[in-house]
Residue, then its C-alpha position, 0 to 999 in steps of 0.5 A: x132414133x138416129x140412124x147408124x153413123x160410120x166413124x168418119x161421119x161422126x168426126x167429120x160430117x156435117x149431116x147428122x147430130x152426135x150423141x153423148x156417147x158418140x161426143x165423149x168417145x171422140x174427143x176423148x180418143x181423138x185427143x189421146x191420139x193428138x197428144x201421143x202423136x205431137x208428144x213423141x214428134x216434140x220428144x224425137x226432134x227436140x229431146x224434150x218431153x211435152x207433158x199433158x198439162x201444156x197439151x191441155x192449154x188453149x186451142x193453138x197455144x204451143x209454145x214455140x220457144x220449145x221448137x226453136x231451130x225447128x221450123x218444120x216441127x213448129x209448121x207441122x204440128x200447126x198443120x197438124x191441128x187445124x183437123x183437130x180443131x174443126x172436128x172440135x167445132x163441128x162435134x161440138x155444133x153437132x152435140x148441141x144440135x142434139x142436146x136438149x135446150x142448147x143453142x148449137x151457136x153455144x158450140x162456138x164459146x169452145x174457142x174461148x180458154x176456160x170457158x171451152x171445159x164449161x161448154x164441154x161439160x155441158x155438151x156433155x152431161x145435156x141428154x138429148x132432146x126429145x124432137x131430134x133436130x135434124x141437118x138436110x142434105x145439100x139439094x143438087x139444085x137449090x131454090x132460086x132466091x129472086x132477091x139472091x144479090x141482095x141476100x149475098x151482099x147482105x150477109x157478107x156485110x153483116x160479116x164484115x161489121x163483126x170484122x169491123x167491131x173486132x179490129x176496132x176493140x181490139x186493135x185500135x182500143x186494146x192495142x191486142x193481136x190476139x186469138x180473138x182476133x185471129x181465131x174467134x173472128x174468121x171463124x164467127x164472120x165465116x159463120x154468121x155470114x153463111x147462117x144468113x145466108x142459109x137461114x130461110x132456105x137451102x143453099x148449097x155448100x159450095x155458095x156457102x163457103x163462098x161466103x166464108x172465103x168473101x167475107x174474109x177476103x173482103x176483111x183483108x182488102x178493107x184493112x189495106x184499103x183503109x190503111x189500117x194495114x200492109x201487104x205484108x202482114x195481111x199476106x202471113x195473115x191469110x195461112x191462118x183466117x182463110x181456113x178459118x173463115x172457110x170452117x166458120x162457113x161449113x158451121x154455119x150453113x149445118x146451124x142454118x139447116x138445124x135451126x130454121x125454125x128457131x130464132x138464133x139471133x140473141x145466139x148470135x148477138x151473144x157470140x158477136x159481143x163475146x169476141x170484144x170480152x175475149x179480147x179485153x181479157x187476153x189483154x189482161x192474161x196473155x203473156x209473151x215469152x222470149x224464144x231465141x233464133x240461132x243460125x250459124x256458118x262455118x268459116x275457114x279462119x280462126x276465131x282470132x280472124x274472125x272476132x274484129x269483123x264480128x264486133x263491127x262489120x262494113x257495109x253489105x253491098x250484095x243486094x238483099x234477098x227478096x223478101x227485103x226489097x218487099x220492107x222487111x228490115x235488112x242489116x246494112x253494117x255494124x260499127x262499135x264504140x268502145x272496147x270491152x263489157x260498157x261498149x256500145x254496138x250499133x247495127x244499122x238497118x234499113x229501118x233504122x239503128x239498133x242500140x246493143x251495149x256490149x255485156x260479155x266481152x270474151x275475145x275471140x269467143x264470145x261476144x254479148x250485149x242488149x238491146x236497149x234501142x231498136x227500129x220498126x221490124x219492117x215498112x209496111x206495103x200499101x198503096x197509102x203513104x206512111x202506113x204505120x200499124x201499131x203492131x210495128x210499135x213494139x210488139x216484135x222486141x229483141x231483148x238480146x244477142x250474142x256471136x259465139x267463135x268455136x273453133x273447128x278441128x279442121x282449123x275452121x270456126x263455126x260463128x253462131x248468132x243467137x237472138x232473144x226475142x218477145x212477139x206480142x201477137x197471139x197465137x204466139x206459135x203461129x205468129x213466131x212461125x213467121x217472126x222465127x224465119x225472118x230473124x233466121x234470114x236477117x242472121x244469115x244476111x250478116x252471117x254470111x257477110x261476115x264469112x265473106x269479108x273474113x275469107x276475102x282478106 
């Protein structure tokens, strides 16, 4: 029989096996309470009802174009459910331990959309085994490995390749930045690494999530050693696989300890072919939404004074913020061809020039246009010259702007900037966490130039 358990050891341990009962009173308690909480958080800052079937979409898939100018809603409900997705894993690895037949590494496909309901049900309705599997508690001094090196270095490549084969698939073959890549991979590396590295005997938790943190570590140092990467970007990656390596590492050390005398390597080879599946499919399913960024400043002149230094304006001579010398692009100046709907503006930026026809012309209140050229988003750090990832192709698209004059009480006017984007890297509500600043900054660059000019004349 298994001995009685507190609440907290069935939601967050990693000792024991978890019951059906145990397995369907959680989840579903654990996933009213995640939905009333987010539901009345979205409700109370954006005025907008978030209905239980877009809760129900895939792991970390909110979308982020209901959060926009709200980036400390966005930031805390990404926050907020990194707990809820290691209680998913770790009850789900733990059923299955206990499940009668099932490989706990079958846990794993719950990070996979649609097939997450099979794999649920399955852990659900699957009674559980005769022989109970059981988890050993950490020794205070495990057992001297004498070939411990050779163990470490073995399992953090083994790792690595599972990296390695992902980037490779899904970068290079698919051109996908997607959920497979950002999720599923930090979490299987972390997780077969720690497997092998607790597989013939026990080693403690904290060497194990060394593992996890290495193996992920090491990914990352590879991709800008190898110039498929920059600093930059590797840099707003880390917030997402550095936990997720460290999860991967926890799982695997509790399948270890469960499964020592069973053999997990089809297990394993079928969660490591899986990600490639995964991220073909996204390439197929995944479907970028525009989301629009909007900044303003109030300046202390009329909209008149205001709308010729908002069609074109000189060139910025404050020196840019950090985090542009660092690459990213910056906004230089903005001259205009023509007058009225049919003008083209361009904006220059470090990076390039920005090709915007004008398609609504309302001096001295608003002013529209689309994007029809653009440049690289940022240059990549690294030390290799003319590092280009493809991510920096496209993936980061400004369809559309506006500057909107509204005209205060106080004889001031509120300049508002507004710009219609589309990211193609999944999962979209991570990523536009970053992409949402960044668009913010380069608005209040011109933003503020503008106020300045206008106030100064």
């Amino acid at each position: 029989m298994t001995r009685p358990q507190s609440l907290l050891s069935i939601v967050f341990g990693l000792s024991q096996p978890v019951t059906q009962r145990q397995y369907i009173v959680a989840g579903v308690s654990l996933t009213v309470l995640k939905y009333v909480v987010e539901a009345i958080s979205v409700y109370g800052v954006t005025k907008q009802f978030y209905s239980p079937l877009e809760f129900l979409s895939p792991v970390f898939s909110y979308h982020a174009a209901d959060f926009a100018d709200h980036t400390l809603l966005a930031w805390s409900i990404f926050i907020w459910t990194i707990p809820f997705l290691w209680i998913a894993l770790t009850m789900s690895v733990r059923r299955a331990i206990d499940a009668e037949g099932i490989s706990p590494w079958m846990a794993l496909f719950i990070l996979v959309p649609l097939l997450n309901l099979i794999i649920v049900g399955i852990l659900v309705f699957t009674p559980a085994a005769p022989a109970e599997r059981t988890v050993k508690r950490v020794p205070e001094e495990p057992e001297e490995d004498p070939q411990l090196q050779a163990l470490i270095v073995g399992s953090i490549v083994s790792g690595l390749v599972i990296g390695a084969l992902m980037m490779t698939v899904s970068v290079l073959f698919l051109g996908n930045y997607g959920t497979g890549l950002f999720i599923g991979s930090p979490i299987v590396m972390g997780t077969t690494s720690s497997y092998l590295f607790n597989r013939r005997q026990t080693m403690s938790i904290w060497g194990s999530l060394g593992i996890g943190l290495a193996v992920v570590s090491f990914a990352a140092v590879g991709l800008l050693m190898f110039a498929l990467e920059g600093l930059i970007c590797i840099v707003m990656a880390l917030p997402l696989i550095l936990p997720l390596g460290l999860f991967g590492a926890l799982l695997g050390w509790v399948i270890a300890e469960a499964t020592r005398d069973e053999n997990q390597m089809p297990h394993i080879s079928a969660i490591v072919i899986c990600l490639p599946l995964l991220a073909g499919l996204e390439t197929y399913t995944n479907t970028p939404y525009e989301t629009v960024v909007m900044t303003a400043v109030d300046i202390d002149a009329s909209p008149t004074e205001v709308w010729e230094t908002v069609i074109a304006f000189p060139e910025i001579e404050t020196p840019p913020p950090w985090y542009f010398q660092l690459g990213i692009a910056s906004p230089q100046s903005a001259y205009i061809e023509g007058h009225g709907v049919g003008a083209v503006r361009h904006c220059e930026f470090t990076t390039g020039e920005f090709v915007e026809p004008v398609t609504v012309w309302d001096e001295p209140h608003r002013l529209a246009f689309d994007v029809t050229e653009q440049p690289d988003p940022l240059v990549e750090l690294s030390p290799f010259r003319g590092v280009h990832p493809p991510h920096l192709d496209g993936y980061m698209r400004s369809n559309r702007g506006e500057f909107r004059l509204v005209r205060l009480a106080n004889g001031k006017t509120r300049l508002e900037g507004r710009t219609w984007y589309q990211l193609e890297m999944f999962p979209q509500a991570y990523w536009m966490l970053w992409s949402d600043m960044i668009v913010h900054r380069i608005h209040l660059r011109v933003l503020d130039h503008i106020r300045e000019t206008v106030e100064t004349n």
